[in-house]
BALO-333348 format. One record per residue (C-alpha): x, y, z. Coordinates in steps of 0.05 Angstrom, whole numbers, plus 5000, padded with zeros to 4 digits. Last residue first. Example, Ala and Ser with C-alpha at 12.3 -4.5 7.8 and 13.67 -1.06 7.14 Angstrom:
<sites>
527349795143;524649105156;
</sites>
This chain:
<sites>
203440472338;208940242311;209039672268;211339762200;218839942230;223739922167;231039782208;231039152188;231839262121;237439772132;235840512105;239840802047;240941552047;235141932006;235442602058;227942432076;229741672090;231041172026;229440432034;222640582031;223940861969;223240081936;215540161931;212339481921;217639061915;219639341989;212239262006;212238581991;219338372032;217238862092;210738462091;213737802091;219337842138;214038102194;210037522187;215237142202;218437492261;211137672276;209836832284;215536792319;213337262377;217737792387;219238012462;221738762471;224838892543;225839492595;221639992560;220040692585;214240962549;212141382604;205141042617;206240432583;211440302627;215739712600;215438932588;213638912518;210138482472;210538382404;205337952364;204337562305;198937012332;202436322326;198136002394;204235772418;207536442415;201736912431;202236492493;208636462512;208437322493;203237342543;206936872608;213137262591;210437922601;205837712663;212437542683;216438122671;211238652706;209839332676;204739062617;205439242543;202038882489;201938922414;198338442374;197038312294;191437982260;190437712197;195737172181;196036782251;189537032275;186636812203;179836902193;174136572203;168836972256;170636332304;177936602291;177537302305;172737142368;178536722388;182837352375;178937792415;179237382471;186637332464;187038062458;183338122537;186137612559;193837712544;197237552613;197338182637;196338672575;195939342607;197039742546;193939362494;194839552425;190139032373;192839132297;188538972238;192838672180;193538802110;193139552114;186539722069;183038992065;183938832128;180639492158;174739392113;174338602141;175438792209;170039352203;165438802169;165938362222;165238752278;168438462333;168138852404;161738312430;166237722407;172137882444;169038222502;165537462523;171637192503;175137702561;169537412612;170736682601;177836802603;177337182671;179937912675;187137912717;187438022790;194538472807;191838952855;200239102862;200238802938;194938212902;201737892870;198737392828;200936692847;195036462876;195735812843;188535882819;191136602796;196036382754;192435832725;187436312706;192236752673;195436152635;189535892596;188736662564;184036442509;185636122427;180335852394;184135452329;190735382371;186135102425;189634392422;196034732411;195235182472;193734522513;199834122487;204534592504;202134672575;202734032595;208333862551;212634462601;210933942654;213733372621;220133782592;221333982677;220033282697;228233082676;229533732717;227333412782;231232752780;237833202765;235033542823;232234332812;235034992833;240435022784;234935012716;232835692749;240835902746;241835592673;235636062649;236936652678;244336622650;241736462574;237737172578;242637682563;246537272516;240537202470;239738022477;247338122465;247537602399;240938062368;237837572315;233437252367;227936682343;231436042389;232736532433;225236772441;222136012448;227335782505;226936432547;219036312546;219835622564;224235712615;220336282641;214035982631;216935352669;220235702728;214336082749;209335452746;214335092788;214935672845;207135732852;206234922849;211135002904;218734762901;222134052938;216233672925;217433662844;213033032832;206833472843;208533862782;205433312739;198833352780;198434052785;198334002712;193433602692;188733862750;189134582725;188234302651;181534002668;180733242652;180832832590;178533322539;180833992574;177034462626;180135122626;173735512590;172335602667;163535572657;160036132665;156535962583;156936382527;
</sites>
């Protein structure tokens, strides 16, 4: 695999595309601007998926006070920028790699008082396709429908994003196939992972908690789990309908089945 930043995009390289559509914001950094759109984006893509009223209420306020600190001229580039990045996880939907970590450390926005410097995407793909065994994957598949990737220290999601490009060069599914779980102490890496996940369709959840002590301060469901998720509680239900019994044979809600921990 070759050195070079995996960044660079058809036209021009994705750092330059979108430093130059954030340089029309002057009043806020590049650093600032990049912040406020994975938020806003991130907030955006888990509401529009959240069943729980309280957790969607939770987050709306965060929102409308980022969206207060720009112009009326200002928040009509918000969408643009946001298309930036959009567009560049679709285009790589079928190779997915951590675009946002690098950009977040070519802005200098990682916070180097917490030794906070992420692996680099060429780096983590490298891991990706050396950890992949084909066969395993394929056994593993085969016997629980899925092959689950736990990450405890997740960042920004390089190191299961490489594995899930080297998922998808191997040819399977990453959005049927595989299934993430990541856990990282700091919000934003949080939300700039489970964006990700999001936009590349990979089922995952990730969690901004201690992974350590197994406090957990937020759960973040990416919509291709939600989906995914439906389905295999709905086929294993037909399959063996006393899983809606517990050990004293009282009914169990249908959401309340968890398939997923680790």
């Amino acid at each position: 695999m070759s050195g070079k930043s995996l960044l660079a995009g058809n036209e021009k390289n994705f750092n330059e595309k979108f430093m130059s559509t954030v340089s029309g914001i002057s009043t806020r950094s590049g650093q600032a601007v990049f912040r406020d759109i994975i938020t806003l984006l991130a907030i955006s893509v888990a509401n529009c998926n959240e069943l729980d009223g309280e957790v969607f209420k939770a987050r709306e306020p965060e929102y409308m006070s980022i969206c207060q600190n720009y112009s009326e001229d200002e928040r009509q580039l918000l969408p643009k920028i946001a298309g930036v990045i959009i567009s560049e996880c679709v285009s790589r939907s079928q190779d997915p790699t951590d675009i946002l970590g690098e950009l977040y450390h070519n802005l200098k926005a990682n916070d180097k008082e917490k030794d906070q410097f992420f692996t680099p995407s060429y780096a983590a793909d490298a891991m990706g396709s050396i950890t992949l065994d084909n066969a395993e994957f394929r056994r593993t598949l085969d016997a629980q429908g899925h092959v689950k990737v736990l990450d405890y220290c997740v960042g920004s999601g390089a190191l299961p994003l490489g594995y899930a490009g080297a998922v998808s060069r191997a040819g399977f599914d990453t959005k049927q196939d595989l299934f993430i779980k990541g856990v990282d102490v700091d919000e934003f890496c949080v939300k700039m992972c489970y964006l990700q996940m999001s936009l590349y369709g990979i089922p995952a959840i990730i969690v901004n908690g201690n992974g350590l002590s197994g406090e957990v301060w937020s759960v973040w469901k990416t919509p291709a789990f939600l989906e995914y998720d439906l389905r295999q509680r709905s086929r294993l239900i037909k399959a063996r309908p006393t899983l809606l019994k517990n050990d004293r044979g009282f009914n169990v809600k249908f959401e309340q089945l968890d398939l997923w921990e680790s």
